[in-house]
N, C-alpha and C positions, 0 to 999 in steps of 0.2 A: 439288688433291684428294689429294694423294702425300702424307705425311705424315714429314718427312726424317727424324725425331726423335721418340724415345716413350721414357717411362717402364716398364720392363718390371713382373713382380710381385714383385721385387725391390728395387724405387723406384731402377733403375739407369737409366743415361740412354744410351738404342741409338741409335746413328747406322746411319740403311738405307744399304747398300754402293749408291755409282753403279750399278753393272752390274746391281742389282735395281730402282734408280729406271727404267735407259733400258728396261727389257722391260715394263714397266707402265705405263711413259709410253707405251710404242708400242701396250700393249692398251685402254689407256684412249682415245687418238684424243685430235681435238683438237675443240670446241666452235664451233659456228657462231659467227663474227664477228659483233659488235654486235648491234643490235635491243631489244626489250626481252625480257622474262624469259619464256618459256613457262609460266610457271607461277607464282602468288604467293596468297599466305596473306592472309585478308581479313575481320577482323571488322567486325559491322555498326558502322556508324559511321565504320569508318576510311576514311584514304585511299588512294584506288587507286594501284597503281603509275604508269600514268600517265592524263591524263584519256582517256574515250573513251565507246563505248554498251557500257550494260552488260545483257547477257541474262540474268533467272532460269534455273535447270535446268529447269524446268517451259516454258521458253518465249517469259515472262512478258517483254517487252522494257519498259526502265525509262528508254532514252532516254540522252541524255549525259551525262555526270557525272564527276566529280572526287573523289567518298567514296562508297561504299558505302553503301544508307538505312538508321538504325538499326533498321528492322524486317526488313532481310531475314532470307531463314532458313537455316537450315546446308543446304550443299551445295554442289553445283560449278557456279557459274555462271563466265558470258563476259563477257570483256572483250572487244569490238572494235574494233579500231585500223583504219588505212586497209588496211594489208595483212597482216594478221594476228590471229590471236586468243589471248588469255592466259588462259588457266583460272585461276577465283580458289577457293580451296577457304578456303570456309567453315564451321570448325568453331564446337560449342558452345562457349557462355564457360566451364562449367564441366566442360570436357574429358569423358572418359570415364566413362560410369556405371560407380556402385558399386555394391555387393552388396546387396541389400536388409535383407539382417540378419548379423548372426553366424553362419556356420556352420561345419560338416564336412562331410565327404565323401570316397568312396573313387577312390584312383588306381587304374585298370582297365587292365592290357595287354589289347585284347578278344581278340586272336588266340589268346588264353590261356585265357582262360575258357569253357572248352566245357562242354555239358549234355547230355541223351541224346538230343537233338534235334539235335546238333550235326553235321556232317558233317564230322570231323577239326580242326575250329579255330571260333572261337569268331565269334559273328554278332551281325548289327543285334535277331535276335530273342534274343541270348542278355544283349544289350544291355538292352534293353527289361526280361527278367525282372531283371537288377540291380538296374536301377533302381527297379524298382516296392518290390522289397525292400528297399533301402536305405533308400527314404522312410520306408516302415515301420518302420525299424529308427531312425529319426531324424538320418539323413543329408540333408543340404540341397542336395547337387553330387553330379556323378559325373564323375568327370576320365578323359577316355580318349586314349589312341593316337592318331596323326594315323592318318585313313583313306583316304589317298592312293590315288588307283590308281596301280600300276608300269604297265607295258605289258602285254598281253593274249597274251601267249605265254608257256611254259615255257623258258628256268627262269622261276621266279618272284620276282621282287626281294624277299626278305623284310624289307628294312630298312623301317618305316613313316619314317625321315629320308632318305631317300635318291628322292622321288617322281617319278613319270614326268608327274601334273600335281599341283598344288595346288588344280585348280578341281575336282575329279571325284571320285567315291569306288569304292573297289576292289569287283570285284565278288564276292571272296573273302567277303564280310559280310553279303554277299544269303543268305537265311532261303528254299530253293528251295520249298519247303510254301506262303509265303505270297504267294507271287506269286499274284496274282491267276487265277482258272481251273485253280490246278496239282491238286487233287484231281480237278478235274472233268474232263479232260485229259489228266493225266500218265499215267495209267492203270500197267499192268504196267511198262513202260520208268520210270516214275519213283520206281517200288518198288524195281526193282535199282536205280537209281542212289543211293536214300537209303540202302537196306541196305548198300550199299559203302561212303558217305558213312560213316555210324554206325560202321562197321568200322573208319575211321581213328582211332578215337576210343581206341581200345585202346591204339596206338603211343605212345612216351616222348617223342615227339618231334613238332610241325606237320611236318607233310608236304604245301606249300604244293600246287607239282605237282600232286598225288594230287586232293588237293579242289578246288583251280582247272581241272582236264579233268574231273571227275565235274559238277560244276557249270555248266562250261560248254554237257556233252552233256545235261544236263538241260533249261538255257535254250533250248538251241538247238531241244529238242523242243517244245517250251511256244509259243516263237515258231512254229514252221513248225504248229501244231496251232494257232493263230488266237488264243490266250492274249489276254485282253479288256485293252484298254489306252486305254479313256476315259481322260481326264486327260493322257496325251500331246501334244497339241499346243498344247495350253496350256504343259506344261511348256518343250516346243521353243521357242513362243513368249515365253516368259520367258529361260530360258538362251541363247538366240537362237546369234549367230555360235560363242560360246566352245562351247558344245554340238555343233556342227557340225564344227567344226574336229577337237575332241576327235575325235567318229566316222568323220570321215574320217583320222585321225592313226590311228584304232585298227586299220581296217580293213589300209588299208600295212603295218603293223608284222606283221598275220596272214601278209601276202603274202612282205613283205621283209627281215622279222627287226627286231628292235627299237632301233635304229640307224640314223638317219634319216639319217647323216653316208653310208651306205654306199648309199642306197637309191638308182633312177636317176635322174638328173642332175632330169627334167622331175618327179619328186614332191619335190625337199629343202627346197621351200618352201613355204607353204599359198596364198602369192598367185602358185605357178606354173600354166602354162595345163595341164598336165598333170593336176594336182590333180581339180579337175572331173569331167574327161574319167574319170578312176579310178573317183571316186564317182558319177559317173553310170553304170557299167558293174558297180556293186556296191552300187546303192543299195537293195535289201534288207538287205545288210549292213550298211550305215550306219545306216539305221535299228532295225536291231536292238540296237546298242552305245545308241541314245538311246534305244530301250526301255528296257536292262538300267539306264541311268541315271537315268532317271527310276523304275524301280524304289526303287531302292537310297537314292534322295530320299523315295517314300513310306514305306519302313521306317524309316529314320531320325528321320523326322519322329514315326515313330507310338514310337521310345524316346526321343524328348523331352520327350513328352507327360507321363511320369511325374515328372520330375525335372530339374532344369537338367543339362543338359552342357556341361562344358567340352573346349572342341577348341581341336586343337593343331596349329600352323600352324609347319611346319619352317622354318629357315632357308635352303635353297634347297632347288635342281630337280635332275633328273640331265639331263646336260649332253643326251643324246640322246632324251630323253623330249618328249611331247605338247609341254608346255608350251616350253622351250627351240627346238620346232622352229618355232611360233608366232610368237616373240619371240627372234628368234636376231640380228638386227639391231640388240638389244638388250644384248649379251649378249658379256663376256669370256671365250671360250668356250679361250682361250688359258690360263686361270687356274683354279688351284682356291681355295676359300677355306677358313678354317682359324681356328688359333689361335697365338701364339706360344708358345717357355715359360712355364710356369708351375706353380705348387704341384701343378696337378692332374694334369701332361703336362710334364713337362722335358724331353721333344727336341720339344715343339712336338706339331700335330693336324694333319693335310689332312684335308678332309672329303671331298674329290673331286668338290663342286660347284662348277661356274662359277655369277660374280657377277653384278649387271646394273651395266653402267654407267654410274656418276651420271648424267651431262649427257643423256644418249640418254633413261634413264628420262623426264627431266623434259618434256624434248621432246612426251613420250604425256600429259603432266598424270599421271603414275604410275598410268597408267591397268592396268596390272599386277598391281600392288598392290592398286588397288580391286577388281580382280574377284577376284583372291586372297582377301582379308579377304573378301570380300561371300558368295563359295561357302563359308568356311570357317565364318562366322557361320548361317549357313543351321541352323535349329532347335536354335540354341544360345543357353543363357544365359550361358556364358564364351567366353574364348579368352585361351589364353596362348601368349605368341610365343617360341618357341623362340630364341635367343641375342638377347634385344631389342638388347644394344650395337651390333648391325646395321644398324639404326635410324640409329647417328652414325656408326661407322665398319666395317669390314671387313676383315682380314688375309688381304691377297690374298698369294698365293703361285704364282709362276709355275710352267707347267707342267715338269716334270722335277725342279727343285729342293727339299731339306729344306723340310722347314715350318718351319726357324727363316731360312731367308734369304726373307726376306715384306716388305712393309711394309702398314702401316695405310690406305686408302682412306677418305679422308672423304665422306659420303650429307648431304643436305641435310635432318635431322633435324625440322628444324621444318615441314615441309613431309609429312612423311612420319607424325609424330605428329597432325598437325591431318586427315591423311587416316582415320589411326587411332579419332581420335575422332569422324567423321564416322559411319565404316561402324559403330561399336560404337555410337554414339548412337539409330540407327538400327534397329539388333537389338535396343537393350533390354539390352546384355550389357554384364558386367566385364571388364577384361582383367589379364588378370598376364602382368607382363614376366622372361623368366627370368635374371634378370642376376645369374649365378654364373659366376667365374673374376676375369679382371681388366677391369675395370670404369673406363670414363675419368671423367675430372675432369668433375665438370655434370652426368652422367647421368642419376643417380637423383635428384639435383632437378631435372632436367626431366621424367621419368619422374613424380615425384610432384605435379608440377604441372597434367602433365595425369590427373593420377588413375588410372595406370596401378597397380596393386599390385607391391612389388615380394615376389621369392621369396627365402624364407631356411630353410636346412635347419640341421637340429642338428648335422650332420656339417661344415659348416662356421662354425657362429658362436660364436665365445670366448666369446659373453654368455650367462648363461641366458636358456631361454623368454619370462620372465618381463619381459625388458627388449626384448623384440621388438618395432616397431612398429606400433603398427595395423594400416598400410595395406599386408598383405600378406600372401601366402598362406602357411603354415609349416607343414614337412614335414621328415621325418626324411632321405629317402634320393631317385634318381630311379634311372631307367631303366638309368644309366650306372653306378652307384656301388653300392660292396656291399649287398645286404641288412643288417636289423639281425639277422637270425639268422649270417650270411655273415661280417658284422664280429664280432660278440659271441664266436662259438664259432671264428674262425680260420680258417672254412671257404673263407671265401676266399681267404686266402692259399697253400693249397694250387690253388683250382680255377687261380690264374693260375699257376702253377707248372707246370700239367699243360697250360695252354695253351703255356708256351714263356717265360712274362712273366717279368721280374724286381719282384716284389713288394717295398713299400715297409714293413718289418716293424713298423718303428719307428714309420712313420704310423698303422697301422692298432693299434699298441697304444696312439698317445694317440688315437684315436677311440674307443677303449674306455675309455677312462679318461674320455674325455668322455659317453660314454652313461651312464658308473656317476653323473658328477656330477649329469645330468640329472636320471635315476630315482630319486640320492640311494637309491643301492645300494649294496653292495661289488661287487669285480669277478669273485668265483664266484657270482656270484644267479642264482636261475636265469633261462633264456630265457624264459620267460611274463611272470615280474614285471616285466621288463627292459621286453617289449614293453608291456606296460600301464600302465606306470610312466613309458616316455618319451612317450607317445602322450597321457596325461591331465595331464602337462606342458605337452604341446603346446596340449592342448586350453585347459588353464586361461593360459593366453598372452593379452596383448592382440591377437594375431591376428584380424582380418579372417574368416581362412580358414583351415583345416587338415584335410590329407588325409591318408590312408592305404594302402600299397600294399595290393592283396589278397597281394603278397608276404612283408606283414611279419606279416599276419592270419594265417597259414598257415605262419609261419616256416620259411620255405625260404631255406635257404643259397644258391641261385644265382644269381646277378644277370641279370636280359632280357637284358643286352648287356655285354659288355667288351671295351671299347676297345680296339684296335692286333691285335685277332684275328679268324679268316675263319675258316678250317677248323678251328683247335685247339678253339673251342668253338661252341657251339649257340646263337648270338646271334637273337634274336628268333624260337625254336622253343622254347623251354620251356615246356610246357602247366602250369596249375594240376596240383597232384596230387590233386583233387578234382573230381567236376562240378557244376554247381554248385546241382544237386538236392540234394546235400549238404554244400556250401558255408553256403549260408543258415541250416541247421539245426546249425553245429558250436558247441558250447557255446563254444569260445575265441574264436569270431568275433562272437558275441553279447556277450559278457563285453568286449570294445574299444569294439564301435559304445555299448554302454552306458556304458564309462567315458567315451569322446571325448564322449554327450549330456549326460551329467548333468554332468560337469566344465564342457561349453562353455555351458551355462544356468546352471552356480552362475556363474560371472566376467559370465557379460551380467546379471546380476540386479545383482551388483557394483558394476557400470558405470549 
């Protein structure tokens, strides 16, 4: 699984040092002896890994056999052998669906986007109004944030990469007005708490905190006031164990601080006898977190309604969060994963999450990953996977050590892709894989095999737009990387300067030189045509797909996040400097979504 040997982004050829192979050899473990395989990939028609009976998902028992019948249908059925069972995962032949048409659409920080409704950061209801405008406006998507919940105490994690689960959504996005009963209810106590809410909205900055205690003392009034919650046990019964866990995971963290590693001995597991015992001595509380869950599922649901979302599924978990406490038996909790050198990070990345490990994963049928993907798909018509080369391999890096002494972790790919196109075949959704940095040999043709889109920004492609292919989404900038106002006007090479960074001067003046080629500008043009100019590029592109920050609509110089800094800057608290009552109405934000429709309807007329 070690991977002794790799080509770096320099097509150098790295030898991983012993003393990195034996701490990775000792976190990986070693694989049950013989048997057959926990797990195997199984189209209809083929043949089984070995003969045996084989069970539909449904139930449906099909008797003994040695192939697979060419009717079954995509899903996770069983193999059963005399002592044992192998999960066969049955994907479609024609992998992941595609987009249904050509389009665009806007990339959304939501925690960004506030309105006067807003309570200091931006929600599922401030969601919803985007979207409904964006359709209007001729957008086809709406790409947002992963909406992870962290753990339910102060401080507040504000990284949306950094999640306490993948299955759940934070309750910082709940719209407290629409909770069911809250006018009728919330009475005086929900008017100070909104008018404080509203107040945060003034500040330069999310003040996570502030709105995650106003929000909570709001919930917490709405629940103990008998707040109407038909549809709950349904939901319970849908989300079932992962739901449960979740609220009893959230309720400990209230008690014990958000660090499961610290908590007492008889809670560090969820299958410990103490477990229970807790949540049966706080099961008001329990069920209050699957209230606010099953909230935050109806809003979400109700900003789907307008427009596809695409959601965005991190590449891992925080080591001490919900999920890791779950699946910790799973789990190199001894490792962080990362990246090595490369063009975009020359001393390397730690991301500070632990991995899963291969062989263990497989053991569950990646049963993980399904509930992952299946929560994340939940009233979405995208999903793009945050570092897809994850998918084949993983730069673990032990704990203590640079992120350049790592090696590469091989995942069982083909197994892990055919789970991918199960749960996406299943929603109805596209998926874009985000495979930006260094990218292994086979990747992206096996990524385009199973019709995964892959991602291409202008900030990194030598080619013009115009030689773009198809099957992918294409975008000027992300989350991580300068703004086109940030790049254009230098602005950023000062903001990393004042964080502490040493900026790359030289890089960022041929990324200028490469925005002038795109827009087919000179390089004093101004900033509007720059943006209009790269963006109806974009649009007139054989692209699939092409989005838009509301950053680059608004030309703000600051980038949501930059890498290798904590305190020097404001990573994931940068509000719009608009709300977005006045967002929808700015003449230059109108003047893009028009150039991205009419440009991406002249090329599909083309075509």
């Amino acid at each position: 699984m070690i991977v002794r040997s790799y080509r770096d982004a320099w097509k150098r050829r790295r030898i991983v040092p012993a003393a990195v192979r034996r701490r990775l050899e000792a976190a990986l473990g070693s694989p049950a002896p013989g048997g057959p395989p926990p797990v195997a990939v199984v189209r209809p028609g083929e043949a089984l890994p070995l003969p045996g009976e084989v069970v539909l998902e449904d139930g449906t028992p099909l008797g003994g056999a040695d192939r697979l019948p060419p009717d079954a249908p995509i899903g996770y059925h069983r193999l059963r052998l005399d002592d044992r069972e192998v999960r066969l995962i049955t994907p479609p032949a024609s992998g992941c669906p595609l987009p249904a048409r050509r389009a665009w659409g806007w990339s959304v920080q939501l925690y960004a986007a506030r309105s006067a409704g807003s309570w200091g950061i931006g929600d599922l209801a401030d969601l919803r109004a985007l979207a409904e405008w964006a359709a209007t406006a001729g957008a086809g998507l709406l790409m947002v944030n992963p909406l992870n919940a962290p753990a339910p105490v102060t401080p507040v994690q504000p990284s949306p990469y950094f999640p306490g689960t993948r299955r759940f959504l934070n309750p910082l996005y709940l719209r407290v007005e629409e909770v069911p009963g809250a006018q009728r209810l919330g009475g005086e106590q929900l008017g100070r708490l909104a008018a404080a809410g509203r107040e945060l909205n003034r500040a330069s900055s999310i003040d996570r905190d502030a709105a995650f205690t106003l929000k909570m003392q709001a919930l917490d009034a709405l629940w103990r006031a008998g707040a109407p919650r038909e549809g709950l046990d349904a939901f319970r019964a849908e989300r079932g164990h992962a739901l449960r866990d979740w609220a009893r995971w959230a309720v400990i963290a209230e008690h014990h601080g958000p660090a499961w590693s610290r908590w007492p001995e008889e809670l560090r597991r969820p299958d410990a006898p103490g477990v229970p015992r807790f949540a049966a001595a706080h099961a008001d509380r329990v069920a209050f977190h699957e209230w606010v869950q099953w909230l935050l599922d109806e809003e979400l649901a109700r900003a789907g309604r307008a427009l596809p979302l695409v959601q965005d599924v991190p590449i891992g978990i925080d080591r001490e969060g919900a999920d890791a406490w779950a699946w910790q038996d799973l789990m190199a909790l001894d490792v962080n994963i990362g990246a090595p050198p490369d063009l975009f990070s020359r001393a390397g990345q730690d991301w500070g999450l632990p991995p899963f490990i291969p062989h263990r994963l497989r053991t569950t049928g990646h049963e993980p990953i399904i509930q992952t993907l299946r929560a994340t798909l939940r009233h979405a018509g995208g999903l793009r996977i945050d570092h897809v080369m994850g998918l084949f391999r993983l730069w673990w890096i032990p704990l203590g050590n640079d992120p350049r002494d790592g090696a590469y972790v091989r995942y069982p790919a083909d197994e892990l892709l055919a789970v991918l196109a199960v749960e996406s075949a299943r929603a109805g959704a596209f998926v874009v894989g985000e495979d930006l940095g260094t990218v292994g040999r086979g990747v992206r043709q096996a990524l385009q095999r199973h019709r995964i889109l892959s991602y291409r920004l202008v900030y990194f492609e030598r080619r013009p737009p115009s030689s773009y292919p198809p099957a992918c989404l294409a975008a000027v900038t992300t989350h991580d990387l300068p703004t086109l106002a940030g790049a254009w006007t230098a602005a950023d090479l000062e903001a990393q300067r004042r964080a502490g960074l040493e900026p790359d001067a030289e890089g960022l003046a041929r990324l200028r030189a490469r925005l002038a080629a795109v827009a087919g500008l000179p390089e004093d043009a101004n900033l509007d045509e720059v943006v209009l100019r790269v963006h109806a590029a974009l649009a007139a592109s054989p692209a699939l797909l092409v989005t838009a920050t509301l950053e680059d609509a608004l030309r703000i110089s600051e980038r949501p996040n930059l890498p290798g800094t904590t305190d020097q800057h404001p990573n994931w608290a940068i509000p719009l400097p608009m709300p977005i009552e006045e967002l929808v109405r700015d003449p230059f934000v109108a003047r893009l979504a028009g150039a991205l429709t009419r440009r991406a309807g002249a090329s599909a007329r083309r075509r």
